[in-house]
N, C-alpha and C positions, 0 to 999 in steps of 0.2 A: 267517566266519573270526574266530578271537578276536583279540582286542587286550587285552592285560594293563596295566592301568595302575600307573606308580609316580610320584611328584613329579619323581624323577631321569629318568625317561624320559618327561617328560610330550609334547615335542614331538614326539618321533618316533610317537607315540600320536597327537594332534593330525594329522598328518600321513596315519595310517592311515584317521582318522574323514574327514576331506576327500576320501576319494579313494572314498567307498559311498556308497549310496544313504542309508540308514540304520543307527541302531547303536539294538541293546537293551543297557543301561546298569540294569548289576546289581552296585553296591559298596555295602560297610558304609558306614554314616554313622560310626560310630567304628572302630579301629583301630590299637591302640595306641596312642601319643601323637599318632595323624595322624587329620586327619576330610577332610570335600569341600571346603574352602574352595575352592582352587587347581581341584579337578576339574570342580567345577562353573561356575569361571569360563569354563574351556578349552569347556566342552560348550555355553555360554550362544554362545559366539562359535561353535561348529561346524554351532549351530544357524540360527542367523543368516544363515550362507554358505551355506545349501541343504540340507545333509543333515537326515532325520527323525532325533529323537532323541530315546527312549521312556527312561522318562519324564524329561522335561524338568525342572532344576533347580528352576523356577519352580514345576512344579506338583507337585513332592515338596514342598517348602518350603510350600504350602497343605496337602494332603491326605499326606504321608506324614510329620509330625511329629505328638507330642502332642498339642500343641492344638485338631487336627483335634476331640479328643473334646470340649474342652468348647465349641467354634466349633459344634457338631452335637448337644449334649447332649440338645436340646427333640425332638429324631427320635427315632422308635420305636426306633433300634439302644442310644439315648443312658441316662445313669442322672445320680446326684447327684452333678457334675463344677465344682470350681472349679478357677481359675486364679490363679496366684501370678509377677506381670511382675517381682518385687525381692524383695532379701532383707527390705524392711521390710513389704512385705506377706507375705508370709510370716510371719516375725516377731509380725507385729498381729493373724493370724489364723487361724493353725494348730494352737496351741496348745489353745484354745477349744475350735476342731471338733472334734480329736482327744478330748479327754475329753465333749463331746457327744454324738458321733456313735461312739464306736469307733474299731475298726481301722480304720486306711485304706491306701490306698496310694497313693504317691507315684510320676510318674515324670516324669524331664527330660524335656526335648523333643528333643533327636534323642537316640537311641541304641539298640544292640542288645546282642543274645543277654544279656538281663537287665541290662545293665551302667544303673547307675541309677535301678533299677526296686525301690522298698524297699515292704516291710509293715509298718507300724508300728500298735503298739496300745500301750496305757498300763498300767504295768504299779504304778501308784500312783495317791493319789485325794485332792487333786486332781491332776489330770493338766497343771501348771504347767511352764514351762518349766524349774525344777530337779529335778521329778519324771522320777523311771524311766517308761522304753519299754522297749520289745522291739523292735529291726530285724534286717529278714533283708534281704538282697538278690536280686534274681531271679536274677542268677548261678549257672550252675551250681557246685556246691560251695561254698557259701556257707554261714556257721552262722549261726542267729541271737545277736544282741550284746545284751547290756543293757547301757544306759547312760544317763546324763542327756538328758532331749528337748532342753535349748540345746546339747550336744556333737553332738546327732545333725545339728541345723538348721546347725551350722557347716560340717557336712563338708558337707551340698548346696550352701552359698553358692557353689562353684563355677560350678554349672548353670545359672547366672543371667549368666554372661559371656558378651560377645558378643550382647546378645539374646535371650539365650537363655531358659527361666522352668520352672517346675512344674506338671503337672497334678497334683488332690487328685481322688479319688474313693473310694469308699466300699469295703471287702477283700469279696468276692462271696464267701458260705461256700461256695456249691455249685461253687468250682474246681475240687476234686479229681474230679467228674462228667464232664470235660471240657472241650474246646475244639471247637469247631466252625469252619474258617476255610471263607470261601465265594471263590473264585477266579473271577475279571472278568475278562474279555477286553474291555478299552473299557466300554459299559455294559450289558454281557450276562454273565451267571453260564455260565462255562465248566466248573464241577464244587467238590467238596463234599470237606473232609477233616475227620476225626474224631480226634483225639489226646487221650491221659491226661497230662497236662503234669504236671510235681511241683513247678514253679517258686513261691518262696513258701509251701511245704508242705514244713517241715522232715521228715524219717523218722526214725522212731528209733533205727534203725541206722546213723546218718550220712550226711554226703551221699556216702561212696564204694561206699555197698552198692546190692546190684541194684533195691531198690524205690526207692531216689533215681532214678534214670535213666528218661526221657521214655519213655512208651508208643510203640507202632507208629503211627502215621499210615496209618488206613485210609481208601481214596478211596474218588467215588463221584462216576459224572457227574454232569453236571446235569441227567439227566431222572430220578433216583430218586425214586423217590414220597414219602419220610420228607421230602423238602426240597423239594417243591411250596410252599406256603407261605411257606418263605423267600426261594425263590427269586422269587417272585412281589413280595414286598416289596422286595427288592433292586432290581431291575429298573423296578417301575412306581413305587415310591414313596421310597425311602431314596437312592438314586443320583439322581435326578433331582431331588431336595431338597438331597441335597449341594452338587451341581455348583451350582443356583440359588445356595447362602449363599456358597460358594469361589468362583465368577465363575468356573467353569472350561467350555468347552463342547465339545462332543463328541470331537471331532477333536483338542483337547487330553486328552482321559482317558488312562492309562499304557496299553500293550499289554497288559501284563501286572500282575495288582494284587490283592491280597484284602481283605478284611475279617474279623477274629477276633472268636469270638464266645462268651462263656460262657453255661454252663445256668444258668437261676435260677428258682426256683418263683415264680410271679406272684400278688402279693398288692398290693390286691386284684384282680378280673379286669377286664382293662381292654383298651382298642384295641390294644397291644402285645403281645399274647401270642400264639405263635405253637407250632400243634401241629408241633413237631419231631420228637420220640419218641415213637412209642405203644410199641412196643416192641422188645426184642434181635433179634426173628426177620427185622424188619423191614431193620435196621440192618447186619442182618447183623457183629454186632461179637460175637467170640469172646474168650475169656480167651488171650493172645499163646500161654500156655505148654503149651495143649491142645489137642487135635485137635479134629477134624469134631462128636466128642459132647461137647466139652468143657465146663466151667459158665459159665454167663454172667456177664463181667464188675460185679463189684460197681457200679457208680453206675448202668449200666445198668438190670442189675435190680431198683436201688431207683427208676427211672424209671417202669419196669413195671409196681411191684407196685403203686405207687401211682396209675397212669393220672394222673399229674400234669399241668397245662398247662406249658407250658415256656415263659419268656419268652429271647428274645437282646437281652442288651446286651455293649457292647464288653469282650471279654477285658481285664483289667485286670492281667497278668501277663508 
């Protein structure tokens, strides 16, 4: 039976969770000007009094914020992840990276459907904190801004309240190839989705035309052949390295939970690479807009033609 939670109704909710066995606990961490403070106190006491409660406040606050990535960066799913606790580390050392290193991307620690989630590259040299950027936001409909990199570091100093902080990692060119999210039941791969995400990939027809808008999400249990491999790392070595660094143990893992994953050509060839894609036939992934003969999706086919190695590290989008 559902139970709809609001702050205004939060007791009579409270009231509904005491009286089951168990509740699956599925809300945005943001929400227009309201997040979980209050939700997840109500869920910490509900849990207390007996009833199961998937997933547990505590253990979103480990494994389902940002930081999970750079707490996990040294594991095979992980890539080049710092962490920013203040606006003064930030401040001291973002600026640096960013003409360094490139594009990057930014994202707070909790938040959804792109909200906080920026691409920044420098769009001057040196790439100082009076110098031009380029920022998009993962939001949908979002354009990208140029402006001064100290303008852009003010509007994040918010993300930093409460606790709160930044993850920095490196902009993965090969996003536009896909996402791959892998779905856990506890610490077993329950099945496999495939999406063409546009998030952070401005179009240049705008973001209201049809090639701005997210591709199909094609599934695929978890015993297809294309994600043996993955699924095999997930299971005996990436999940059970997690849980050891998070302190989290079995019977605490969420009922329900994934991991997002982008394509990226592995250079050079190393213990991380993981043959995901040999090919479209395999994949079974069509161009949305054609039938049964249709042409094979571009990133696909350039997966193909090239019998490339695929490495997964964490979607950064």
């Amino acid at each position: 039976m559902p139970a709809v939670y609001d702050e205004a109704m939060a007791d009579e909710v409270r009231r509904q969770l005491l009286a089951v066995d168990g509740a699956l606990v599925w809300v945005d961490p943001i929400h227009g000007n309201k997040h979980r403070t209050e939700l997840d106190a109500m869920l910490r006491d509900v849990a207390a009094r007996g009833p199961w409660v998937s997933a547990h406040p505590d253990v979103i606050l480990k494994m389902g914020v940002k930081e999970v990535l750079h707490r996990t960066k040294h594991l095979g799913w992980g890539t080049d992840t710092c962490l920013y606790r203040t606006m003064v580390e930030f401040a001291g050392a973002f600026p640096a990276r960013l003409q360094s290193a490139g594009p990057r991307v930014l994202q707070r620690n909790r938040g959804n459907g792109g909200l906080g989630v920026w691409k920044v590259e420098p769009l001057s040299d040196p790439a100082g904190k009076a110098g031009l950027v380029r920022a998009l936001e993962g939001r949908r409909g979002s354009l990208p801004e140029e402006l001064p990199l100290a303008d852009f570091m003010t509007r994040c100093e918010p993300y930093f309240v409460a606790d709160g902080c930044i993850v920095d990692q490196p902009f993965q060119p090969r996003l536009p190839d896909g996402m791959i999210r892998c779905y856990m039941g506890a610490d077993k791969v329950v099945g496999f989705g495939h999406q063409f995400i546009k998030a952070l990939i401005p179009p240049p027809e705008g973001p209201d035309s049809p090639a701005a808008q997210p591709g199909p999400r094609i599934m695929h249990g978890a015993d297809a052949a294309p994600f043996q491999a993955l699924r095999a790392k997930m299971e005996a070595e990436w999940t059970p390295q997690m849980m050891k660094i998070l302190d989290i143990d079995k019977a605490s893992l969420p009922i329900i939970w994934g991991r997002r994953l982008s394509l990226r050509t592995a250079q050079p060839i190393g213990r991380r690479q993981l043959r995901l894609v040999r090919n479209q036939r395999q994949l079974g992934i069509r161009d949305p807009g054609s039938g049964a003969g249709g042409h094979r999706t571009p990133g696909i086919e350039h997966v193909t033609r090239r019998a490339e190695r695929i490495m997964a590290v964490p979607e950064n989008a």
